[in-house]
C-alpha positions in Angstrom: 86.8 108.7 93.7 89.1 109.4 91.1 91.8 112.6 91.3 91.0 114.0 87.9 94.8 114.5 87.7 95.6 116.6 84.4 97.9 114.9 81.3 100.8 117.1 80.6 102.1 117.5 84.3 104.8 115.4 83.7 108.3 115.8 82.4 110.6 113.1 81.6 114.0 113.0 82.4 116.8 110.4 82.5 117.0 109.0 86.0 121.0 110.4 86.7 119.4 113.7 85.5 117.2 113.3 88.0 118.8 111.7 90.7 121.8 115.1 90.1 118.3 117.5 90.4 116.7 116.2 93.7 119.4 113.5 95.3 116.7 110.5 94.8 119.5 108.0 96.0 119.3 109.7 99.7 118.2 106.1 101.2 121.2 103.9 102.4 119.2 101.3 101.1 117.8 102.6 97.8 118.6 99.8 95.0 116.5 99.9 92.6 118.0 100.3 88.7 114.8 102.9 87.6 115.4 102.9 83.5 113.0 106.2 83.4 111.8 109.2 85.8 108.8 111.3 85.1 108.6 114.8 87.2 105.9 116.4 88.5 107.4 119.9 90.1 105.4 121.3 92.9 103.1 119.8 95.1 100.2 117.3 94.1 97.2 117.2 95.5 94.5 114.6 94.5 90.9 114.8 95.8 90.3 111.6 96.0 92.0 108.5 96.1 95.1 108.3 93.6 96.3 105.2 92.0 98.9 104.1 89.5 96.5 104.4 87.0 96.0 107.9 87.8 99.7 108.5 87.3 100.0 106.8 84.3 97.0 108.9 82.6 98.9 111.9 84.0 101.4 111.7 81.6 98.7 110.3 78.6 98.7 107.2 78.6 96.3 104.8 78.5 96.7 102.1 81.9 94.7 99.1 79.8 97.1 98.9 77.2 100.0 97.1 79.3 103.4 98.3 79.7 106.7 99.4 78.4 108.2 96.8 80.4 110.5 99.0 81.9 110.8 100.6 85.5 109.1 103.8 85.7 109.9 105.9 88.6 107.2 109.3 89.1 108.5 111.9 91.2 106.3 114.5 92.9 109.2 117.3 93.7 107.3 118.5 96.8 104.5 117.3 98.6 102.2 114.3 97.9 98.3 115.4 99.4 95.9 112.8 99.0 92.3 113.4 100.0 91.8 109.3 100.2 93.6 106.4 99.2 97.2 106.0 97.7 96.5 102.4 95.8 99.9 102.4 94.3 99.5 99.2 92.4 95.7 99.3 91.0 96.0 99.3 87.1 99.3 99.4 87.7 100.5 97.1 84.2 104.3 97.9 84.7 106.7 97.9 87.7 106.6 101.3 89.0 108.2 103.7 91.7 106.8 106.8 93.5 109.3 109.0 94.9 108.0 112.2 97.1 110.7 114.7 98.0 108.5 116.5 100.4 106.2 115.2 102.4 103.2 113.1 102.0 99.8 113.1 103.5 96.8 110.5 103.1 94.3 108.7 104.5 95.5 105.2 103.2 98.5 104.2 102.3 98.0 100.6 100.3 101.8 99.2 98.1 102.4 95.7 97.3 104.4 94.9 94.2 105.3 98.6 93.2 108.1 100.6 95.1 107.7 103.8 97.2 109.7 106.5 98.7 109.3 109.4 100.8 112.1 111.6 101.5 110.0 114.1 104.1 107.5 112.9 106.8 104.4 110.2 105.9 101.2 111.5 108.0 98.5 108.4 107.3 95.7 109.1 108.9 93.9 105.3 109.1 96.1 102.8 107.6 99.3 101.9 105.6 99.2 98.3 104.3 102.3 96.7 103.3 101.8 93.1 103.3 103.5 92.0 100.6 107.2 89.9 99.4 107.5 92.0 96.8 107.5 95.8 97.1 109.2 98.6 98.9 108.2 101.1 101.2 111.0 103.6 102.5 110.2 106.8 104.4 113.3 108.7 105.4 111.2 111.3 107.8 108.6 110.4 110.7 105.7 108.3 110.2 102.4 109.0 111.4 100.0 106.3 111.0 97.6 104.3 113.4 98.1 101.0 112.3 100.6 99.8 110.3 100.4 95.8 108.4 103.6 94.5 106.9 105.2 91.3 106.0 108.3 90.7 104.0 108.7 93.8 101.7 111.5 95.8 102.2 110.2 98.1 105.0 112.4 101.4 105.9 110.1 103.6 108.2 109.6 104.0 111.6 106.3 104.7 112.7 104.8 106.2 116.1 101.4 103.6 115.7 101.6 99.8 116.0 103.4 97.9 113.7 101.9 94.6 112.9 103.9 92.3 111.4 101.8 89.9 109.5 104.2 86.6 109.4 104.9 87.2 112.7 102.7 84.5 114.5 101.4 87.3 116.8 97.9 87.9 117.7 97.0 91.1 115.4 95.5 93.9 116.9 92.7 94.7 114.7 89.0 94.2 114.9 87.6 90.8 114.4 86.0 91.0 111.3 89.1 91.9 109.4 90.4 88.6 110.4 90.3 85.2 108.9 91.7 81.7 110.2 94.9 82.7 108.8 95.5 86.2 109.8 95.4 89.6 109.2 92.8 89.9 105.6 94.5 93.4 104.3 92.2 93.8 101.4 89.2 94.0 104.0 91.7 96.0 106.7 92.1 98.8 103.9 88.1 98.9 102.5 87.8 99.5 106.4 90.0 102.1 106.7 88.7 103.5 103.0 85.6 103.5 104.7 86.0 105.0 108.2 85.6 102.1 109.5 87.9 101.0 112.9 90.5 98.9 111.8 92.2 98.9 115.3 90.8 97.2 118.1 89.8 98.6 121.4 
């Protein structure tokens, strides 16, 4: 289910601007070179799931006609409610960051090549899937979450569920029929958890 988020909501704003406004550099580890920062001010809330695509028609734009080959930071300057999904890289054409100053709340939390940061608290209620080399997941408060997969992504959050690591070797604790011969599948671990479906085992 798509949000229905509105076009207009967001302002644009050099990324010192930005950074001056609401101290987006508060990570010891927050390295990325963002060449642009779109604002949303106030909390979001999307019905549904929200994607990339979703923040990209936000501001207009049209997420099939590629990017600007920059790196596009959205900032949601309060809290982050999502009634499903985060998929923070579907229809996602250009490398993009989501910052949240406040908190954030969702049932799923799914990032692989895209880059996201929560300065407040993460409460996932099913699943956060990070398996990926690529992308970044910080979350400066407490984490909430069930279950959470990773791999080699730059991880920064501590969470009170298990923590799988995926290249780790270890037998996964999930149910069987999100496994393969090789491991943990996280496309079917998160249409589980999209679903309602157990994800853990046990």
């Amino acid at each position: 289910m798509r949000s229905g988020m509105i076009a207009g909501m967001w302002s644009e704003m050099s990324f010192e601007d930005a950074d001056d406004e609401f101290g987006l550099q508060r990570f010891e580890h927050f390295d990325a070179e963002f060449d642009t920062v779109f604002v949303h001010r106030g909390e979001l809330r999307a019905e549904g799931d929200l994607t990339a695509g979703d923040l990209l028609r936000g501001r207009g734009l049209d997420p099939g006609n590629g990017g600007t080959g920059e790196l596009v930071l959205h900032v949601v300057a309060g809290d982050l409610v999502v009634g499903g999904a985060l998929l923070l890289d579907e229809e996602a054409p250009e490398c993009l960051g989501l910052l949240v100053t406040g908190n954030l709340r969702a049932a799923v939390v799914s990032v692989d090549a895209t880059l996201l940061y929560v300065h407040g608290d993460a409460a996932v209620s099913r699943l956060i899937d990070f398996t990926t080399t690529d992308g970044t997941l910080q979350i400066f408060g407490a984490t909430g979450c069930p279950l959470l997969l990773h791999a080699d992504g730059d991880l920064w959050a501590d969470s009170d569920g298990v923590v799988h690591s995926c290249r780790s070797g270890e037998p996964a604790p999930v149910v069987a029929e999100v496994m393969t011969a090789t491991g943990v599948d996280s496309r079917l671990a998160v249409e589980f958890a999209r679903l309602g479906r157990p994800v853990l085992a046990g």
